[in-house]
C-alpha positions as CSV (number, residue, x, y, z in Angstrom):
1,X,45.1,-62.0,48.9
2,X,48.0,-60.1,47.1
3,X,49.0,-57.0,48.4
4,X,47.2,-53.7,47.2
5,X,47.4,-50.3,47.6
6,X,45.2,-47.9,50.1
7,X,42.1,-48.0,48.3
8,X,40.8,-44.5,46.9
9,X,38.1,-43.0,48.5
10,X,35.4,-40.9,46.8
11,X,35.4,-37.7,48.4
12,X,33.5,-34.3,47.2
13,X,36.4,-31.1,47.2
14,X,34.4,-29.3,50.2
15,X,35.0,-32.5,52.6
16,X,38.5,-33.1,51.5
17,X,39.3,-29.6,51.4
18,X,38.3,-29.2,56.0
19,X,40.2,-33.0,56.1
20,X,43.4,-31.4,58.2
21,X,43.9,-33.7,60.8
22,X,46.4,-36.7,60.2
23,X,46.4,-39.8,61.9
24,X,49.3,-42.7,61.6
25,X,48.4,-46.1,62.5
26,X,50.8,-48.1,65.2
27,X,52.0,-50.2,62.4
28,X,54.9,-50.9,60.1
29,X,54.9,-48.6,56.8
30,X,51.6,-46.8,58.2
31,X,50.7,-43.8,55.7
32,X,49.8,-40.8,57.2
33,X,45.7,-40.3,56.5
34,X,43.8,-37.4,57.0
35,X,40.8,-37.9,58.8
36,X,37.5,-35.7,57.3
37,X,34.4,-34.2,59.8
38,X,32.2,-36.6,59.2
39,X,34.9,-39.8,59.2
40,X,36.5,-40.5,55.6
41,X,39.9,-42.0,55.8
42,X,41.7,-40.7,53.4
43,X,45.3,-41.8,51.9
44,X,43.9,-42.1,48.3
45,X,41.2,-40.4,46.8
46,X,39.5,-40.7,43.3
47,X,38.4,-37.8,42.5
48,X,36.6,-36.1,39.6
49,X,35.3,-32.9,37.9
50,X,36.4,-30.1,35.3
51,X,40.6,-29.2,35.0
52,X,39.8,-25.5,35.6
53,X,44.0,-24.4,35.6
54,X,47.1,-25.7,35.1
55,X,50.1,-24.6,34.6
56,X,54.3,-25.4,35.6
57,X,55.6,-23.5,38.1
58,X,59.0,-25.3,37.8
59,X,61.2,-25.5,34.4
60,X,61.3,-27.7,31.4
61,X,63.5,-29.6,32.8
62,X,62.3,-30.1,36.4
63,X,58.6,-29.4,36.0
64,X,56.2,-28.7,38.7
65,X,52.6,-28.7,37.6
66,X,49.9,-27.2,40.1
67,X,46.8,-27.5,38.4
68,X,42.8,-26.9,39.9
69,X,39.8,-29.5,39.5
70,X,36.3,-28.2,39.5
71,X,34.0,-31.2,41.3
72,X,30.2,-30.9,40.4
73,X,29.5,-28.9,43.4
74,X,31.6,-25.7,41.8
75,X,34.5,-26.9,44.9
76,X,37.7,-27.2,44.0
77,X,40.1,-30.0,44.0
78,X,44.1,-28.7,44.3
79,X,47.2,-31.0,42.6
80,X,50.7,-31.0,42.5
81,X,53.2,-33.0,40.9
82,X,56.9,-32.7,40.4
83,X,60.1,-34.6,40.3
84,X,58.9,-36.8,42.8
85,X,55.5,-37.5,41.1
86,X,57.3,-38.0,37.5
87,X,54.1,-40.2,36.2
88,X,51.4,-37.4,37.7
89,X,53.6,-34.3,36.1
90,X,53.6,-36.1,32.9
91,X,50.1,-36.9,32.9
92,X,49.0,-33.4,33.8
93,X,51.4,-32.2,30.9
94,X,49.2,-33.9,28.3
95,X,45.5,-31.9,29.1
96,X,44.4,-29.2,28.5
97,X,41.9,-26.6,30.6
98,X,38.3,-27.5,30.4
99,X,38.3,-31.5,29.9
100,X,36.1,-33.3,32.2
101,X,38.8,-35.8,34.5
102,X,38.6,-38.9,37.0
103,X,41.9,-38.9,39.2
104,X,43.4,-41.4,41.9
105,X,46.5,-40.0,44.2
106,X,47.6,-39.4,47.2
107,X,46.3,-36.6,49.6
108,X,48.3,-34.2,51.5
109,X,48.4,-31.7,54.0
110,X,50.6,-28.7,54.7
111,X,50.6,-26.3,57.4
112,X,52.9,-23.1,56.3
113,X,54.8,-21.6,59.5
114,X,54.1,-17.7,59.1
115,X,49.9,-19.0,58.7
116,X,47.6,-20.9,60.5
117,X,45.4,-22.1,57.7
118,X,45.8,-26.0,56.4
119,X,46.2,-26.5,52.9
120,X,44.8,-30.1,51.5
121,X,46.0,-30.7,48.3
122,X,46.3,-34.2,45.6
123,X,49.4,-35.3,43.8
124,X,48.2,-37.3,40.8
125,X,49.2,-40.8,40.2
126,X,46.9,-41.4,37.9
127,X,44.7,-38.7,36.0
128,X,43.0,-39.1,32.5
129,X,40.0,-37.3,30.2
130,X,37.3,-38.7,30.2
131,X,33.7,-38.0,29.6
132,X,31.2,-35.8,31.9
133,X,29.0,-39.1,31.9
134,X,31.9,-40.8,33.5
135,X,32.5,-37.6,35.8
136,X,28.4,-37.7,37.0
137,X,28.5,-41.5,37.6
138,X,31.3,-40.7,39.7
139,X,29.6,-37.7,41.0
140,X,26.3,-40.0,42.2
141,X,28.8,-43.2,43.6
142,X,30.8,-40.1,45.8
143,X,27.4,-38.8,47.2
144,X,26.4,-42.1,47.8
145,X,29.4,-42.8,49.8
146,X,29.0,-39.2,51.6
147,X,25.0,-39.9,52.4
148,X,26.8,-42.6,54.1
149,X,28.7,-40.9,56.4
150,X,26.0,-38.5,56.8
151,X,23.7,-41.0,58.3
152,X,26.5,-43.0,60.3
153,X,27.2,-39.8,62.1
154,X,24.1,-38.7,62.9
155,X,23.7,-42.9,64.4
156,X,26.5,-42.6,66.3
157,X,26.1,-42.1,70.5
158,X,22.8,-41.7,69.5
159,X,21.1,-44.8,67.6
160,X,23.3,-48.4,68.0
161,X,20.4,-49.9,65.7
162,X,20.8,-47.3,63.1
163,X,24.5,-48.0,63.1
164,X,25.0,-51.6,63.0
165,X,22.1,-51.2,60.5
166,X,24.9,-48.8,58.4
167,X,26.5,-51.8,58.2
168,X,30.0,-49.7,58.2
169,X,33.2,-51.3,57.0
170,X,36.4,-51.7,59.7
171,X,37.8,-49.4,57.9
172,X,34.9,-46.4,57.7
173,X,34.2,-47.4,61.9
174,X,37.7,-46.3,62.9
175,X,37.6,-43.4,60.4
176,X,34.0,-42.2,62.1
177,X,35.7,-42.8,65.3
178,X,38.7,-41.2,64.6
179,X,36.6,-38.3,63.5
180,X,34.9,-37.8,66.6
181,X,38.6,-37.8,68.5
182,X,39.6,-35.1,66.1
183,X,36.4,-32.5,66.3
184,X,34.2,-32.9,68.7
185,X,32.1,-30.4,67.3
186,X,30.8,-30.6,63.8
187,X,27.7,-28.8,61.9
188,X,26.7,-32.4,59.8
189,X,23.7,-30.5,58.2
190,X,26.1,-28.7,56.4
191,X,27.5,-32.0,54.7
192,X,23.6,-32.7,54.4
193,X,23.2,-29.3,52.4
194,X,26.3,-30.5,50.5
195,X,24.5,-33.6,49.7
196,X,21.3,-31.8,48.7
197,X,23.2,-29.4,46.3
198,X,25.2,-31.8,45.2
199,X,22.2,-34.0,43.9
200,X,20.1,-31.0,42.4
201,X,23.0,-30.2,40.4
202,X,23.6,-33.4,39.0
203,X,19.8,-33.4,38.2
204,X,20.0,-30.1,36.5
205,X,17.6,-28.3,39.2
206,X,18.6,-24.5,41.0
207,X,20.1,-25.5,43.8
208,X,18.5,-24.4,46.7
209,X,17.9,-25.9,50.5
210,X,14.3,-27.0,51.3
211,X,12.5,-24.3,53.6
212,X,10.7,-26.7,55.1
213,X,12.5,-28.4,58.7
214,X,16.0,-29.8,58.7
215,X,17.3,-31.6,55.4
216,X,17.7,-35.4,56.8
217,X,20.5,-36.1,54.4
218,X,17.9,-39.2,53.6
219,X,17.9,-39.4,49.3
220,X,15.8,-41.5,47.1
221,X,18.4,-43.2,44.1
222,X,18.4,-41.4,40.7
223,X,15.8,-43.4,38.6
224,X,12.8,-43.3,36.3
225,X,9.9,-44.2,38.2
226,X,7.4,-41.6,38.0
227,X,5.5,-39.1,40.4
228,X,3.6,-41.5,43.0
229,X,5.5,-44.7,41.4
230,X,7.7,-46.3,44.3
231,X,10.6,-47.3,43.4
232,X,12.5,-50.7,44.9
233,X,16.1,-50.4,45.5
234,X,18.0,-52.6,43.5
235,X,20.3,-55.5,45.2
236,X,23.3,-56.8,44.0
237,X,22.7,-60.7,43.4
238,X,25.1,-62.9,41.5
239,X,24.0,-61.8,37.6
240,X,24.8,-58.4,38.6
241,X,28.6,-59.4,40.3
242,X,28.7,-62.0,37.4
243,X,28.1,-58.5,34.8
244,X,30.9,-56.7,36.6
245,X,33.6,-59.6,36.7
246,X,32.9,-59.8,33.0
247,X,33.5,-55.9,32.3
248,X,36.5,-55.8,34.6
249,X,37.4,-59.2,32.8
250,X,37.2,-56.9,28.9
251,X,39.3,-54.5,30.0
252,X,41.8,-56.3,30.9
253,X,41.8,-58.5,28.2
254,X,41.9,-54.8,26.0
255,X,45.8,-54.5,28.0
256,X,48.2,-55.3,25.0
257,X,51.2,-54.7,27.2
258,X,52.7,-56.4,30.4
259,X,48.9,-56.1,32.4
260,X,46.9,-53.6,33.4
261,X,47.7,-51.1,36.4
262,X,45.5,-51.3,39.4
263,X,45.0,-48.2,39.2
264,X,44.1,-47.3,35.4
265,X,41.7,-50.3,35.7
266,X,40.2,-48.6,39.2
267,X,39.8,-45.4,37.1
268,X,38.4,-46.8,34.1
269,X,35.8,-49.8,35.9
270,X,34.3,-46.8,38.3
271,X,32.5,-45.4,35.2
272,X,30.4,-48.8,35.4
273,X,29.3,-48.1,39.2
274,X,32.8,-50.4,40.2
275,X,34.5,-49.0,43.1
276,X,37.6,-49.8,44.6
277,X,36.5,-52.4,47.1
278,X,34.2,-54.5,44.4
279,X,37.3,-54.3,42.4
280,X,39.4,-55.9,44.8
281,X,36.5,-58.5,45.7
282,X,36.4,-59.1,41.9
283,X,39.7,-59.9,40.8
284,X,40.1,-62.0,43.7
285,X,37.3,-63.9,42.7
286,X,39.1,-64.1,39.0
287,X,43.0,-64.6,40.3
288,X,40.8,-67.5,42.5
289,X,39.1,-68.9,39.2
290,X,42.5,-68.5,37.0
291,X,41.5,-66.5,34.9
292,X,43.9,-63.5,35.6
293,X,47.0,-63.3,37.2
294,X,50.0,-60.3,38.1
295,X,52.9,-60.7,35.8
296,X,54.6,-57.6,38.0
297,X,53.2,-55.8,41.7
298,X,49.7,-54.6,41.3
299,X,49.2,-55.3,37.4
300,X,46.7,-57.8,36.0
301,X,46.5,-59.7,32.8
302,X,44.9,-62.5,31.4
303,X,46.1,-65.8,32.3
């Protein structure tokens, strides 16, 4: 398997924005991650939402942008990029205040000496316009992902059935485990309210908790069945991995330069429901079947 990149994790502002504790792994070139309440691993994120401010705090010359992201939710998302983020500062340069925006980059927290407050911000390797469409299919794969955490939380110590059912990844055990190392002591109803508000927004509805008991954190997908119609959850089978390996397959074929950055196809593919681990699974599959290969680290074009 050729060497990637940590993947980028969908994650909502209000989790990122409590992920202060950092964690480096006993191995060679380990990043540092930040580990959230409720488990996410973070190095990268992808990230979406509204560019609500921007501007360059440094010169002309030796620019340094700080700019503010609006997720669905009304959070914010906080970025920086300067002379050591040359690609982020440029692409910040070129939007303006008010586009919708997906975003990939690294996550980062800073501690200042005279405070005691933890300030989580992104720097931008990768951050492009793009439609609100493309920012509330993001919006629906990040709660999915959160739900997830939700319900492996609530499992853990307390259910072994419902967790092996959760059917975690390596990577999202040692982050839930990690978690519960750093706080011992988390409210996950209000990540469930997160969830619920989340949802209701993206639906268009007021958002407002249930008054009825605790909010499970337990969501039916998005769909068109009607009142009283149940509807079946939809499994990936081979004509839908066959439907993505084709898309992923067009847009790297659209690439009229040296191949395709990992990280502009990541961006562009999650509009279709792709995230970053089907990605990877899916140009394996099409480096295995010759179809693409990496002219230079991490870019892809067609062989």
């Amino acid at each position: 398997m050729a060497q990637r990149r940590e993947p980028g994790v969908l994650v909502l502002a209000n989790e990122l924005s409590k992920a202060v504790e950092k964690h480096v792994e006993n191995r060679e070139y380990s990043p540092t991650y930040l580990i959230s309440e409720i488990g996410a691993k973070l190095s990268r994120v992808l990230i979406g939402g509204v560019l609500d401010q921007i501007e360059n705090r440094g010169s002309e010359d030796d620019p340094f942008y700080t700019a503010r992201v609006i997720d669905p939710n009304g959070d914010f998302y906080y970025l920086q990029a300067g002379q050591y983020n040359p690609e982020g500062a440029t692409a910040l340069s070129k939007l303006e205040i008010g586009v919708p925006v997906l975003c990939i980059g690294k996550v980062r927290a800073r501690t200042p000496e005279d405070s005691e407050r933890t300030y989580v911000s992104v720097q931008p390797e990768n951050i492009r316009a793009v439609s609100m469409d493309e920012v509330n299919h993001w919006a629906i794969k990040t709660c999915d992902q959160l739900m997830r955490r939700i319900n492996a939380n609530k499992a853990f110590g307390n259910d072994d059935a419902a967790l092996k059912r959760a059917d975690l990844t390596a990577r999202e055990m040692d982050g839930l485990e990690l978690s519960k190392d750093f706080y011992p002591t988390v409210a996950v109803e209000n990540y469930a309210a997160l969830l619920y508000d989340c949802l209701n927004r993206l639906a268009g509805d007021e958002v407002s908790m249930p008054e009825t008991k605790n909010f499970t954190g337990e969501f039916e997908a998005a769909g068109t069945a009607t009142d009283g119609e149940a509807e079946e959850k939809e499994v990936p089978g081979k004509d839908g991995a066959n439907d993505n390996e084709a898309k992923v397959m067009k847009l790297i074929k659209e690439d009229e330069g040296d191949g395709i950055y990992y990280d502009d196809l990541a961006i562009k593919i999650s509009s279709e429901g792709v995230d970053n681990p089907m990605l990877d699974e899916i140009l394996d599959s099409l480096t295995d079947q010759g179809l693409v290969f990496q002219p230079r680290f991490n870019h892809y074009k067609e062989a």
